[in-house]
C-alpha positions in Angstrom: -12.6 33.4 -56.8 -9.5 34.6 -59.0 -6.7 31.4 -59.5 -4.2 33.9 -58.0 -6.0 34.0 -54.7 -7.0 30.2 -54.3 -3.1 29.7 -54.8 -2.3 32.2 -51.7 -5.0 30.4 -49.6 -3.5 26.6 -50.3 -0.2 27.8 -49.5 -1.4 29.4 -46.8 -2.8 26.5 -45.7 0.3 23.8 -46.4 2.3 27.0 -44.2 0.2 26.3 -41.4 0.1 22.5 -41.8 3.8 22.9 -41.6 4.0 24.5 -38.6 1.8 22.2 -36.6 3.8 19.4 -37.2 7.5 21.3 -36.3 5.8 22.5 -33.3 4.4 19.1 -32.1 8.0 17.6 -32.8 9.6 20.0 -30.9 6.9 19.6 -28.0 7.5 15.8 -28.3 11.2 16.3 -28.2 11.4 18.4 -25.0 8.6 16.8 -23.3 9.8 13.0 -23.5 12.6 13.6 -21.1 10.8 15.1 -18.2 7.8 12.3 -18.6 10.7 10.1 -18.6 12.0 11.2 -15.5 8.7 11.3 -13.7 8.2 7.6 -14.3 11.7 6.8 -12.7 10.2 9.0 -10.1 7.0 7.7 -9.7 8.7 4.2 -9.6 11.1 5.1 -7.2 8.1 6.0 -5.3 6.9 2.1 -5.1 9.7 0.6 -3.1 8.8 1.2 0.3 11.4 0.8 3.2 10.0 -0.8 6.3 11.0 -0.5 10.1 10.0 -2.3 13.2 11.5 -0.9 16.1 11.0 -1.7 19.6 12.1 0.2 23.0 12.7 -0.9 26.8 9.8 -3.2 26.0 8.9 -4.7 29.5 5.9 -7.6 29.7 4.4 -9.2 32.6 2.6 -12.8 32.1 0.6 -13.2 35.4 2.6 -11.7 38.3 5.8 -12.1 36.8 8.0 -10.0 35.5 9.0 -12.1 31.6 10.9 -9.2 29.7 12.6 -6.3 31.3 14.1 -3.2 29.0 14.3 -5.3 25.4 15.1 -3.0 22.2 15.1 -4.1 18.8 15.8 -2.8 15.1 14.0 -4.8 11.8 14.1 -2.8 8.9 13.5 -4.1 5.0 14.7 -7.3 4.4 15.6 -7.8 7.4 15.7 -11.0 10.2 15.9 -10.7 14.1 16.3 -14.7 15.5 15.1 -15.0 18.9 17.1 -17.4 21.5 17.2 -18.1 24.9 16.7 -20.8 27.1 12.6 -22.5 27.3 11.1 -19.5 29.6 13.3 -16.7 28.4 10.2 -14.8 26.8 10.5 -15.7 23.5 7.4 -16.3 22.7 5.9 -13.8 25.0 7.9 -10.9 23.2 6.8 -12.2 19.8 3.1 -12.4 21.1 3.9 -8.6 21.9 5.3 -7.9 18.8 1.8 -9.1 17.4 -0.5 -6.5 20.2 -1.6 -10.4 21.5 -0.2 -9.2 24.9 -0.1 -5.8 26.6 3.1 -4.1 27.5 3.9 -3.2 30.8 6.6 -0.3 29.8 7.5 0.9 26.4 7.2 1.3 22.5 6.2 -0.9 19.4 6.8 1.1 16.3 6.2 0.8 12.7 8.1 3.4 10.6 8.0 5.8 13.9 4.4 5.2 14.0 3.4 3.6 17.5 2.0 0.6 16.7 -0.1 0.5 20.2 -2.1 3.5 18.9 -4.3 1.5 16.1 -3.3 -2.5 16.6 -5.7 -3.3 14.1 -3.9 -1.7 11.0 -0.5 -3.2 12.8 -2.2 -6.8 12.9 -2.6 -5.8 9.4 1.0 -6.2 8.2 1.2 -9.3 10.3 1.5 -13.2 9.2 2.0 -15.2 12.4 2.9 -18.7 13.4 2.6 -19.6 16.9 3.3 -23.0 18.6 -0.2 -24.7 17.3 -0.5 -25.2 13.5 -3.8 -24.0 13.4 -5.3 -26.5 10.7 -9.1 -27.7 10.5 -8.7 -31.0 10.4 -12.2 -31.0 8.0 -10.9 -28.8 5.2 -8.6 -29.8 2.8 -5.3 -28.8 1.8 -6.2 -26.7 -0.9 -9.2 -25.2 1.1 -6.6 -23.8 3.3 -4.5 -22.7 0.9 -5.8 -22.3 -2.6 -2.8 -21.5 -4.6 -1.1 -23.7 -5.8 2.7 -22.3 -6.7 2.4 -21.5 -2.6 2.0 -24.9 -2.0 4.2 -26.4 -4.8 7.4 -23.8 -2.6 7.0 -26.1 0.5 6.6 -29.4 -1.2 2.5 -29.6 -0.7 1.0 -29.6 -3.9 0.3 -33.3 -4.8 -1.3 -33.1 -1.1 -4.1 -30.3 -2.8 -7.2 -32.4 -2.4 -6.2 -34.3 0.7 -8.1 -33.5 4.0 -5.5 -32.0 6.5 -6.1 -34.8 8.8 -4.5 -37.1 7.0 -1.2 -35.0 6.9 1.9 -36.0 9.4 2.9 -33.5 12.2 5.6 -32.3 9.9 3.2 -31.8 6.6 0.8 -29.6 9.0 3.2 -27.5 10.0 4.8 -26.9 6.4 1.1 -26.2 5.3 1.0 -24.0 8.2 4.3 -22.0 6.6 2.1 -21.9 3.5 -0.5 -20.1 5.2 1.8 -17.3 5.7 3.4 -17.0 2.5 -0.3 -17.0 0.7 -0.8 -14.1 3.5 1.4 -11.5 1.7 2.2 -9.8 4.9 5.6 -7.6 5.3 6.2 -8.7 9.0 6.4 -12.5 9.5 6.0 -13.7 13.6 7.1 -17.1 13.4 7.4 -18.9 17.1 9.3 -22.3 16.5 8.5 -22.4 12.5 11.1 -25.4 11.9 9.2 -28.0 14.7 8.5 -31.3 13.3 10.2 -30.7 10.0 12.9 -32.6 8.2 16.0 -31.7 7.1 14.8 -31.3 3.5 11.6 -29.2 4.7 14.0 -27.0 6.7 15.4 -26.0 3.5 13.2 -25.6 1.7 11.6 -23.2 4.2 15.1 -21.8 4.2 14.7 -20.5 0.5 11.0 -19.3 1.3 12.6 -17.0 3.6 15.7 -16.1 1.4 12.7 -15.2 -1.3 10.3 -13.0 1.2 13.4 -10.8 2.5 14.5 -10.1 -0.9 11.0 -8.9 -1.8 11.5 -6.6 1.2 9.7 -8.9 3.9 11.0 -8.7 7.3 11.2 -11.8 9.7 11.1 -12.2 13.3 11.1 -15.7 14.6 12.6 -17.9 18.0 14.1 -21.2 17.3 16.4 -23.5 19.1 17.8 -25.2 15.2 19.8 -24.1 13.2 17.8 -21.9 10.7 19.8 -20.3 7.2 19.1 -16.4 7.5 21.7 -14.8 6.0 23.1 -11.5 7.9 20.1 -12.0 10.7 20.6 -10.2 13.6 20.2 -12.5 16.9 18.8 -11.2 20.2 19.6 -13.3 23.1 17.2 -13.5 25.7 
């Protein structure tokens, strides 16, 4: 091949070379913008806004006639305290909060969704705490809750290996509050979560609440104490 023409062909070549390189520069440099603002999409995406809403709820228990008409609004962060005298419903409206008990009139919702039309996915976004601990007396205190930083938040962890029988009224109920923050549930139901603690374990559950709303959690619970939710909303019975 004459030199003159193997000289065309390598500059040729280096031309080319060139040209693959400014065009993947210039693809890079008008391309890294929009991917950028597709992840602050696809992150805005993530945060999910919640909503429980319930309308002229109305429940019977037996032949009589508990809650009559009650609406109620808990979005995102959110906490609704329950209070009324013993008999008000309180309980009774949480159990229907929870699709335990049937309504006689109205709507639960879940972001407009009626929760009544598929309880099981509802139940699924549920942590609960009713009157009773409900603790096997047989399993230990890790065996009902395994991790350990859930523990450690309400004062349980040097407790881990100890059967739950041994525990005192008030360290059964805090491992029951455990069992619903390992639960990583949105909606907390919580009838009378502060019975049988101290003053110390009331705050500390206190700050397990503060934590869960920031995160987005939503709480509805009854108590008669005095209970540090910040900007709840009360609904008096």
């Amino acid at each position: 091949m004459p030199y003159q023409e193997k000289t065309w062909i390598k500059a040729a070549d280096k031309f080319f070379f060139f040209s693959r390189l400014v065009a993947c520069a210039l693809a890079c440099q008008y391309t890294a913008p929009v991917r950028r603002q597709f992840r602050m999409r696809r992150c805005k995406r993530r945060v999910v806004a919640n909503l429980l809403t319930g309308e002229d709820i109305s429940v019977f228990r037996g032949e009589r006639l508990v809650l009559r008409g009650v609406a109620l609004r808990v979005e995102s962060g959110g906490a609704l305290v329950l209070r009324g005298e013993n008999g008000a419903g309180k309980s009774t409206l949480l159990r229907a909060l929870a699709g335990l008990i049937p309504l006689a009139t109205g709507r639960i919702a879940w972001n407009g969704t009626s929760a009544q039309a598929d309880f099981p996915a509802h139940a699924a976004r549920i942590a609960w705490l009713g009157h009773l601990d409900g603790i096997k007396p047989g399993l230990s205190v890790s065996e009902h809750v395994a991790d350990p930083e859930r523990l450690a938040v309400l004062g349980l962890e040097r407790f881990a290996n100890l059967p739950a029988r041994f525990l005192s009224a008030g360290q059964k109920r805090r491992l029951a509050l455990a069992r619903v923050v390992s639960a990583n549930r949105p909606l907390w139901l919580l009838d009378e979560p502060t019975t049988g603690l101290d003053t110390a374990s009331v705050a500390r559950f206190a700050d397990v609440c503060a934590t869960h709303r920031a995160a987005g959690g939503m709480i509805v619970t009854s108590t008669h104490m005095a209970l540090d939710l910040p900007g709840a909303e009360v609904l008096a019975l």
